[in-house]
C-alpha positions in Angstrom: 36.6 -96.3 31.6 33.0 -97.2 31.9 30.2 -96.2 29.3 26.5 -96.1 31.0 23.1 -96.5 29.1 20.1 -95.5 30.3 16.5 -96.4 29.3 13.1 -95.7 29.9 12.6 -92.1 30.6 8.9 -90.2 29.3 6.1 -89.4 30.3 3.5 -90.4 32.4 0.3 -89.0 34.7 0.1 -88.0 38.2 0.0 -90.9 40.3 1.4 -93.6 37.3 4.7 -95.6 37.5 7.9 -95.4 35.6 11.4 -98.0 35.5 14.1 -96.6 34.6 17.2 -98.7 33.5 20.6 -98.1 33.6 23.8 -100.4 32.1 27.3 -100.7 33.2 30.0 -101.6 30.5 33.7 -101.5 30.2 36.2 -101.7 33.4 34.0 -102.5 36.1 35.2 -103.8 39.4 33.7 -106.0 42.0 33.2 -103.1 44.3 31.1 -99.8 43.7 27.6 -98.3 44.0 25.3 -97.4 41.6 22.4 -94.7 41.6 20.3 -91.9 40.3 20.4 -88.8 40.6 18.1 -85.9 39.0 18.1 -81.8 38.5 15.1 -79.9 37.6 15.1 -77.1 35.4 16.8 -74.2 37.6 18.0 -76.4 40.7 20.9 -78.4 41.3 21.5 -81.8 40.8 20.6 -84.1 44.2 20.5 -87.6 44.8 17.6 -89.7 44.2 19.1 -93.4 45.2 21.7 -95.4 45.7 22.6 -98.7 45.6 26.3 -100.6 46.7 27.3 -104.5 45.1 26.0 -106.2 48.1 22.8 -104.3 48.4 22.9 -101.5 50.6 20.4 -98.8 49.6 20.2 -94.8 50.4 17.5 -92.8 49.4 16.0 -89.0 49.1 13.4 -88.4 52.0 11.4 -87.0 49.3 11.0 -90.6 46.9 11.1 -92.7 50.4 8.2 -95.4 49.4 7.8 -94.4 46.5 10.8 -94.9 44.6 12.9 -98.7 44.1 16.2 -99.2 43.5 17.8 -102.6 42.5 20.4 -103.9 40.8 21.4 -107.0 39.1 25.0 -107.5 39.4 25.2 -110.6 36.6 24.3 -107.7 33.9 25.7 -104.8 35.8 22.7 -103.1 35.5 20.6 -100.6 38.2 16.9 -99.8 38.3 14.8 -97.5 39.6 11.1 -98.2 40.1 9.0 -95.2 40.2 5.3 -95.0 41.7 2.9 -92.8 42.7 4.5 -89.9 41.0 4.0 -86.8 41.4 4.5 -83.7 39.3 7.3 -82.5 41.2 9.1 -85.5 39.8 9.8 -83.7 36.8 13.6 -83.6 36.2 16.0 -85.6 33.9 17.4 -88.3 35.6 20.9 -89.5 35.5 22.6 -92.9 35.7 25.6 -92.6 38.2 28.6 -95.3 39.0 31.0 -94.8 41.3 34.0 -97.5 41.9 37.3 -96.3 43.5 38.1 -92.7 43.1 36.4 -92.8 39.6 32.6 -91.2 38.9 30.8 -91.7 36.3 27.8 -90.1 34.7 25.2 -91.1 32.1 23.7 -88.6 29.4 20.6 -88.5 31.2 16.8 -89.0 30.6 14.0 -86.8 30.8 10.7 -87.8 33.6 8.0 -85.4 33.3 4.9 -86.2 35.0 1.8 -84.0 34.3 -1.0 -83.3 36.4 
């Protein structure tokens, strides 16, 4: 089983920057990929990034240069960087781990960016 905390959801203006965190804990093996993911009030959930253990990123056409992700395997923990956001942004974002057939979700955290 693994737990996932997330951090650093809120609010910010049109064009600021926000980092969200996310930490691993419990049965965690060498291998898997962590990401985000995000749904907006009346759509479905879709990927925002991923990241595997040796570094391999995938992103959403729609955060490509704006959005970071990173990890830091030491504290099993993934990032997201988010700049130049936009309105659209607007969803709550969840903490996903994946190793093996298991999937994992965090409880989420709300992003709202006003205009």
């Amino acid at each position: 089983q693994v737990q996932l905390k997330e951090s650093g959801g809120g609010l910010v203006q049109a064009g600021g920057p926000l980092r969200l965190s996310c930490a691993a804990s419990g049965s965690i093996f060498i291998i898997n990929v962590m990401g985000w993911y995000r749904q907006a009030p009346g759509k479905q959930r879709e990927l925002v990034a991923t990241i595997t253990t040796d570094g391999n990123t995938n992103y959403a056409d729609s955060v490509k240069g704006r959005f970071t992700i990173s990890r830091d395997n030491a504290k099993n923990t993934v990032y997201l960087e988010m700049n130049s956001l936009k309105p659209e942004d607007t969803a709550v974002y969840y903490c996903n781990f994946r190793q093996s057939i298991f999937n994992y979700w965090g409880q989420g955290t709300q992003v709202t960016v006003s205009s």
